[in-house]
N, CA and C atoms as a LAMMPS dump frame, in Angstrom:
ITEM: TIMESTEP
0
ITEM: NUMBER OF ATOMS
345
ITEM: BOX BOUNDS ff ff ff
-5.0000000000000000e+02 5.0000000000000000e+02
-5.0000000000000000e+02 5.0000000000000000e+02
-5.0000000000000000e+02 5.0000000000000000e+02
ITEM: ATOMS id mol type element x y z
1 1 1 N 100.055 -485.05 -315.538
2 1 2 C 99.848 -483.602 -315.646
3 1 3 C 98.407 -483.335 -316.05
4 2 1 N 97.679 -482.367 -315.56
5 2 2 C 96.41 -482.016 -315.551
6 2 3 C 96.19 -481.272 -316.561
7 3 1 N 95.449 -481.447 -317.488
8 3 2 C 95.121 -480.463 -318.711
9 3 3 C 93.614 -480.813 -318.869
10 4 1 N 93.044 -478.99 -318.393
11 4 2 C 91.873 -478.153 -319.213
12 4 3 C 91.693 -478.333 -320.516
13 5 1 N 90.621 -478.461 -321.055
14 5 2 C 90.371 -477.833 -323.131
15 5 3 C 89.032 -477.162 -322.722
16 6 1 N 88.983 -476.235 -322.841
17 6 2 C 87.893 -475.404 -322.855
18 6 3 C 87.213 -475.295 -324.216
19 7 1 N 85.792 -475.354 -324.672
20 7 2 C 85.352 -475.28 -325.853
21 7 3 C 84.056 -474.373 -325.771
22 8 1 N 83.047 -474.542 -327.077
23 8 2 C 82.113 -474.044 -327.139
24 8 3 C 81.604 -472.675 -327.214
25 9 1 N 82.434 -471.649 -327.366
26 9 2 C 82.39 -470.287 -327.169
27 9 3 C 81.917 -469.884 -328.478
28 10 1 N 81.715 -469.016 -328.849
29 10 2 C 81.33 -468.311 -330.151
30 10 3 C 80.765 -466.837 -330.214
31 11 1 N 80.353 -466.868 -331.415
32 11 2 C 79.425 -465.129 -331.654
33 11 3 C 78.367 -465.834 -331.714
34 12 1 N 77.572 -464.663 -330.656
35 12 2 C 76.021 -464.6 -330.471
36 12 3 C 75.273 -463.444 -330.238
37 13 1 N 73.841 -463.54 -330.612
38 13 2 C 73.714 -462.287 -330.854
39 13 3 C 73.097 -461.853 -329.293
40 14 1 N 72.985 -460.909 -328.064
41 14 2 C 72.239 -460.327 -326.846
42 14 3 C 71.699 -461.3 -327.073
43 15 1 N 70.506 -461.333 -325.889
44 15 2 C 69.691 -462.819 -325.872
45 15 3 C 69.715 -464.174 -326.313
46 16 1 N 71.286 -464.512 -326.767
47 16 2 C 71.084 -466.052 -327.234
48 16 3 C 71.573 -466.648 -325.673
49 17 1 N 72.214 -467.628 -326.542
50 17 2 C 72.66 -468.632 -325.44
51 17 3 C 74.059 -469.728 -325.79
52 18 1 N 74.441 -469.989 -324.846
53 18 2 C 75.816 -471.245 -325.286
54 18 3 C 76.447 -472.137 -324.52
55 19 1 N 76.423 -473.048 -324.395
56 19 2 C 77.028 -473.789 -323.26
57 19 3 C 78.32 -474.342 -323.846
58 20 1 N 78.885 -473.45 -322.316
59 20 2 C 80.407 -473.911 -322.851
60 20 3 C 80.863 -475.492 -321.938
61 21 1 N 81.878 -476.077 -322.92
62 21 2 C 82.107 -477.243 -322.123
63 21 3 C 84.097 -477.445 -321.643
64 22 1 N 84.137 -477.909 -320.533
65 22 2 C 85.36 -478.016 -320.03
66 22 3 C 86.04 -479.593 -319.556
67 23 1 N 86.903 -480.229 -320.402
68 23 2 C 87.282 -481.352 -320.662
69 23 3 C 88.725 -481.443 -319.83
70 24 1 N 88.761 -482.454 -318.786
71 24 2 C 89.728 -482.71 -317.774
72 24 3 C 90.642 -483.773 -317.967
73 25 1 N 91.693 -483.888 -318.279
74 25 2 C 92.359 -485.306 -318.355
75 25 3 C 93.794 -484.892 -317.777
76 26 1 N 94.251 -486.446 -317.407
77 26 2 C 95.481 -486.109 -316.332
78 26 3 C 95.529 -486.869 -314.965
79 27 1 N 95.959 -485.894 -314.089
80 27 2 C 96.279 -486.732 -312.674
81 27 3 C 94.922 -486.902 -311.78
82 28 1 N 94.792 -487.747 -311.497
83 28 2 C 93.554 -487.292 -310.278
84 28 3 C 93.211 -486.179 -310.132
85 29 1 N 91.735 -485.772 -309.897
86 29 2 C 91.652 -484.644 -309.111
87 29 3 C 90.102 -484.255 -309.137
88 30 1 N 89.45 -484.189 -308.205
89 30 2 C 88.046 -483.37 -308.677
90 30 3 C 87.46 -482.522 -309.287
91 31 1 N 86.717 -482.486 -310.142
92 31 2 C 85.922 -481.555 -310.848
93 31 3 C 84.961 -480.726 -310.26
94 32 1 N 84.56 -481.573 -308.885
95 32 2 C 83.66 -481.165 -308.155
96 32 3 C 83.918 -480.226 -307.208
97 33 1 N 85.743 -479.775 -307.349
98 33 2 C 85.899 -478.363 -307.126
99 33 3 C 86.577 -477.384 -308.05
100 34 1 N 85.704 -477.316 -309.099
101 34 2 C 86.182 -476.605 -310.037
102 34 3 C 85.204 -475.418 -310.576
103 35 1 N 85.397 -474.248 -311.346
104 35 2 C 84.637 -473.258 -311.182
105 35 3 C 84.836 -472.91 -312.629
106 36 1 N 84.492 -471.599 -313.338
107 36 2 C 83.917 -470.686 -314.776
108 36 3 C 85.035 -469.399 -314.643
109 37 1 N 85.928 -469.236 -315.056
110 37 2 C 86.585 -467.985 -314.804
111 37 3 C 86.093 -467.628 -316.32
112 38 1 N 86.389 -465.532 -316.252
113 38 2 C 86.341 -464.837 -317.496
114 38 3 C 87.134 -463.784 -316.971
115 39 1 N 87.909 -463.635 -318.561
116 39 2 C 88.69 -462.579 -318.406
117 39 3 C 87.973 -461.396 -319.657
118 40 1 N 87.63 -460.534 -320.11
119 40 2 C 87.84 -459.62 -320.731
120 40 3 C 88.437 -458.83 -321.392
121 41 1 N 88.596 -457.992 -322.54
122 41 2 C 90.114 -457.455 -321.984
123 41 3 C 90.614 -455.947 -320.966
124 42 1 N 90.967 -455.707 -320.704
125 42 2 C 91.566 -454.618 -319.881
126 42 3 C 90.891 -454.557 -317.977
127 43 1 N 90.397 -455.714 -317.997
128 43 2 C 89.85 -456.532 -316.776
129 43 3 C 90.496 -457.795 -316.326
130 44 1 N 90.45 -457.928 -315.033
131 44 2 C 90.981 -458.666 -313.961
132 44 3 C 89.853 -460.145 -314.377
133 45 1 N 90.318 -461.333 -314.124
134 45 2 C 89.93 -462.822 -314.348
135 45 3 C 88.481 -462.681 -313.132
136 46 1 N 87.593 -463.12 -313.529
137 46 2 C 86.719 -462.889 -312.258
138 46 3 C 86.356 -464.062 -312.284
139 47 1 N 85.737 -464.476 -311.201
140 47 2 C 85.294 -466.299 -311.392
141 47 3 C 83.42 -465.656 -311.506
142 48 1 N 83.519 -466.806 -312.122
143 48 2 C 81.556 -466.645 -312.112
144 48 3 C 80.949 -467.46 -312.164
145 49 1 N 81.069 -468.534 -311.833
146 49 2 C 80.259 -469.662 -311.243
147 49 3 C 81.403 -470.889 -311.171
148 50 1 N 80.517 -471.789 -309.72
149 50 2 C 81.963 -472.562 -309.002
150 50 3 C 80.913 -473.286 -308.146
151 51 1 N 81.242 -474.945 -308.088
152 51 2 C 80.54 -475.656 -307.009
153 51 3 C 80.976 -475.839 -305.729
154 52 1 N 80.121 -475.629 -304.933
155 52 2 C 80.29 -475.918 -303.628
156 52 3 C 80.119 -477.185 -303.115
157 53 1 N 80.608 -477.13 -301.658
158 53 2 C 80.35 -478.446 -301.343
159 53 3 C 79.119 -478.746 -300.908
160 54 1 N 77.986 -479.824 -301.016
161 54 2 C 76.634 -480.211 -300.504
162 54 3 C 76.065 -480.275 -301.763
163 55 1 N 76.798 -480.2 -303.796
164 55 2 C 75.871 -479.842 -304.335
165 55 3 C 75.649 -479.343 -304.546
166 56 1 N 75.862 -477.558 -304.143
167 56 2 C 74.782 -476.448 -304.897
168 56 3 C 76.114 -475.812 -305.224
169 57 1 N 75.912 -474.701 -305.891
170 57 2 C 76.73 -473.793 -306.611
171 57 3 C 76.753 -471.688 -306.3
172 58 1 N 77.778 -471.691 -306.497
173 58 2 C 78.186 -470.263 -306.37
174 58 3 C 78.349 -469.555 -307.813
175 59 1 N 77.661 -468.097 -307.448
176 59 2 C 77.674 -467.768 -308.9
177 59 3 C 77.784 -465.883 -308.659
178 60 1 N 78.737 -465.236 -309.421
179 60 2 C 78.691 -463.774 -309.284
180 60 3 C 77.255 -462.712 -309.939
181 61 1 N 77.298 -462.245 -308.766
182 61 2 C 75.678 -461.331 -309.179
183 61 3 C 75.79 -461.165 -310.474
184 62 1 N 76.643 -460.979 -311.398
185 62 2 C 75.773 -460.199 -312.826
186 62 3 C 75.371 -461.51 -313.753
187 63 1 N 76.28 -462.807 -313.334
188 63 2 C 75.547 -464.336 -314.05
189 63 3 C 74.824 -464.705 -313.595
190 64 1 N 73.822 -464.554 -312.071
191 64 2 C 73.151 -464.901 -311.297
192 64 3 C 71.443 -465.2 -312
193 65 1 N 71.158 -466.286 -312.04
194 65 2 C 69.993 -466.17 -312.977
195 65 3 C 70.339 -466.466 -314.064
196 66 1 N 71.169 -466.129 -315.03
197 66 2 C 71.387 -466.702 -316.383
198 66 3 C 72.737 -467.684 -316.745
199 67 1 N 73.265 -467.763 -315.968
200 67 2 C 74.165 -469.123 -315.819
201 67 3 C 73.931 -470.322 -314.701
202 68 1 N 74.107 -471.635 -315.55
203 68 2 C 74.188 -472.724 -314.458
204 68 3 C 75.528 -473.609 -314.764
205 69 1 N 76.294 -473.902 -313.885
206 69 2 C 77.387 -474.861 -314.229
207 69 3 C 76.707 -476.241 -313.46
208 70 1 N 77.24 -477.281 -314.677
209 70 2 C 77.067 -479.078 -314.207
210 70 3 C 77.892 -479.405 -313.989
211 71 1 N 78.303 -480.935 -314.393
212 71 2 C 79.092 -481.304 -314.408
213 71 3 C 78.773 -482.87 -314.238
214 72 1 N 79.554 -483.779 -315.6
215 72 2 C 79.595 -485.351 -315.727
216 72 3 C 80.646 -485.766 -315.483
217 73 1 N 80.383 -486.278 -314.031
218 73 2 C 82.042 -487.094 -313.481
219 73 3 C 82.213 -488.068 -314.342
220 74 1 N 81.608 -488.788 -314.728
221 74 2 C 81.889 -489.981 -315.462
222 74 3 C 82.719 -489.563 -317.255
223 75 1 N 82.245 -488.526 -317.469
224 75 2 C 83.327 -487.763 -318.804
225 75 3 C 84.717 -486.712 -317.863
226 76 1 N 84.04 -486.748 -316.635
227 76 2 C 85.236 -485.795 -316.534
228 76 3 C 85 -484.47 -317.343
229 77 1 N 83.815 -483.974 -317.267
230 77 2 C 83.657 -482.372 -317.866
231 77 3 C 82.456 -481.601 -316.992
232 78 1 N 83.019 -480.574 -317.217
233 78 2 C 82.614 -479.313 -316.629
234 78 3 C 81.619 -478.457 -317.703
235 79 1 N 80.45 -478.239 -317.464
236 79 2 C 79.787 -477.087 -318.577
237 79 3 C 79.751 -476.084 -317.608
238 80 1 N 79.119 -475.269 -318.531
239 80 2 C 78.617 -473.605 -318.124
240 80 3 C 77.469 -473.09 -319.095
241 81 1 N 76.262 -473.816 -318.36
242 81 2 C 75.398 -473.149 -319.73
243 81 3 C 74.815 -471.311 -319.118
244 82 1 N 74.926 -470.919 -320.733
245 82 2 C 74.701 -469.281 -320.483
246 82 3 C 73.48 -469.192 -321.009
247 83 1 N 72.732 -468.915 -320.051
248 83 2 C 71.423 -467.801 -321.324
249 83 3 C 70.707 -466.355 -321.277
250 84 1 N 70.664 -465.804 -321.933
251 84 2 C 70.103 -464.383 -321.94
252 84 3 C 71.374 -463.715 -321.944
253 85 1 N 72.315 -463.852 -322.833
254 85 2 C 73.407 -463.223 -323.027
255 85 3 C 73.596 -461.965 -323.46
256 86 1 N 74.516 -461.307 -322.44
257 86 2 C 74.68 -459.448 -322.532
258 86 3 C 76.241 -459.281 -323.109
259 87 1 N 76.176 -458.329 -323.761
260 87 2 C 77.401 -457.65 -324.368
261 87 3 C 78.27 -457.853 -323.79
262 88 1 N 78.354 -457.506 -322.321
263 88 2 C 78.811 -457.401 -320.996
264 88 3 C 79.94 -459.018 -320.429
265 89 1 N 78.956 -459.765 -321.278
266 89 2 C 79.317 -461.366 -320.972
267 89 3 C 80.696 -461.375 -321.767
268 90 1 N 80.999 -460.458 -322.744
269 90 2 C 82.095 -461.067 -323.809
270 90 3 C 83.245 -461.414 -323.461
271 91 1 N 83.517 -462.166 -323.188
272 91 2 C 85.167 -462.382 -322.84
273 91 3 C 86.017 -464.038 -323.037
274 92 1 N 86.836 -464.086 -322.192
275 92 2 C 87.7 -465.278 -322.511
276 92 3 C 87.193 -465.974 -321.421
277 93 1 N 86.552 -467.267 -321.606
278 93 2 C 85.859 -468.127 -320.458
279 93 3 C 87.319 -469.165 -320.254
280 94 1 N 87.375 -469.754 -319.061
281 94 2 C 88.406 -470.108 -318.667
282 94 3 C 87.38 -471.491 -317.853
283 95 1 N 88.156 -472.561 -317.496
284 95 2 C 87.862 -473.591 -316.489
285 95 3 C 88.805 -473.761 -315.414
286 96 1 N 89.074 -474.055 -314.421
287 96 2 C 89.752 -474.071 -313.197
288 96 3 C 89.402 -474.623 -312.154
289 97 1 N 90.572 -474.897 -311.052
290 97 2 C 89.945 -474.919 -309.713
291 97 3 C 89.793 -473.89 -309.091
292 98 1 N 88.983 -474.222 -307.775
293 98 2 C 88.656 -473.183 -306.907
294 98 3 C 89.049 -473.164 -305.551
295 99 1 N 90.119 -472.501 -305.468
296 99 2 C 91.151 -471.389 -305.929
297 99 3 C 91.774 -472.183 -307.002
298 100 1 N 92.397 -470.842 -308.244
299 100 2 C 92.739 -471.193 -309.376
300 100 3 C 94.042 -471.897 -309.177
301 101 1 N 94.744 -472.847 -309.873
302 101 2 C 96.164 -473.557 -310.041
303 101 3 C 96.539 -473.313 -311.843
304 102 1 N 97.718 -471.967 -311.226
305 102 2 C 98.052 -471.534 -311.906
306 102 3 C 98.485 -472.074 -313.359
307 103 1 N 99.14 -473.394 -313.136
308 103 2 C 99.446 -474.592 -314.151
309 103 3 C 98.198 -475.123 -314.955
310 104 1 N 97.462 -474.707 -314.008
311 104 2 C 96.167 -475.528 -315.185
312 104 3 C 95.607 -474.777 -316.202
313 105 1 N 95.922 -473.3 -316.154
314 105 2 C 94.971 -472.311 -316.655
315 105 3 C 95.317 -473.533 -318.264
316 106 1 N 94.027 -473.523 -319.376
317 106 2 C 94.046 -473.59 -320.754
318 106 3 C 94.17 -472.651 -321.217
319 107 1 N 93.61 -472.939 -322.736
320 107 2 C 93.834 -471.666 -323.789
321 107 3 C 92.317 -470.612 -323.247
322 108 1 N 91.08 -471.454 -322.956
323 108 2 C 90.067 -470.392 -323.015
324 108 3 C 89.137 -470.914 -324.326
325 109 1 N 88.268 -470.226 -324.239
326 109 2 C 87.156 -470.066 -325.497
327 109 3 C 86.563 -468.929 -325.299
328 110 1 N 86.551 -468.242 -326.424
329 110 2 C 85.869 -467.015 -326.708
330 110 3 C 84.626 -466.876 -326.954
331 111 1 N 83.827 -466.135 -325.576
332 111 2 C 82.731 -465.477 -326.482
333 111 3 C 82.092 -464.161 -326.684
334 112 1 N 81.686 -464.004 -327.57
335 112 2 C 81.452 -462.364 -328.027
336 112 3 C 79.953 -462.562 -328.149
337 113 1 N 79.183 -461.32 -327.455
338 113 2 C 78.029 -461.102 -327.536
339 113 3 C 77.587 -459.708 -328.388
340 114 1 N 77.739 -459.707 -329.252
341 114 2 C 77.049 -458.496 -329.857
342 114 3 C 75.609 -457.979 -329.729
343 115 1 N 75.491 -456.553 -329.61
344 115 2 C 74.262 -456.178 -329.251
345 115 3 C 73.456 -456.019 -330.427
């Protein structure tokens, strides 16, 4: 069985920064199609950054520029580093595949950006 731990989230103040990290253990499976979901609250899960195939990465216009996702096959983890963080960013960061599998969702890590 495949289990997410999502970490690294916290309070920060506008303009900091945080890289969140996403820890994979379980059945087979690639990381190298796996993506950054956030939920908010009273908002829909949006994905915001996700690798493609060839290597490069997909990312939603408002993280565009201030997020990059990696990723160490050899740990089997997923980051998401954030920087220049907006109010806007606050929510429940999630790890997944791309398209999401519903079974995998984790708990999340929180982060709050205060202005």
């Amino acid at each position: 069985q495949v289990q997410l731990v999502e970490s690294g989230g916290g309070l920060v103040q506008a303009g900091g920064s945080l890289r969140l990290s996403c820890a994979a253990s379980g059945s087979i499976f690639s990381i190298n199609a796996m993506g950054w979901y956030r939920q908010a609250p009273g908002n829909q899960r949006e994905l915001v950054a996700a690798f493609r195939s060839g290597g490069s990465s997909n990312y939603a216009d408002s993280v565009k520029g201030r997020f990059t996702i990696s990723r160490d096959n050899a740990k089997n983890t997923v980051y998401l580093q954030m920087n220049n963080l907006k109010p806007e960013d606050t929510a429940v960061y999630h790890c997944n595949m791309v398209p999401p599998r519903g079974a995998y969702w984790g708990q999340g890590t929180q982060v709050t950006v205060s202005s």
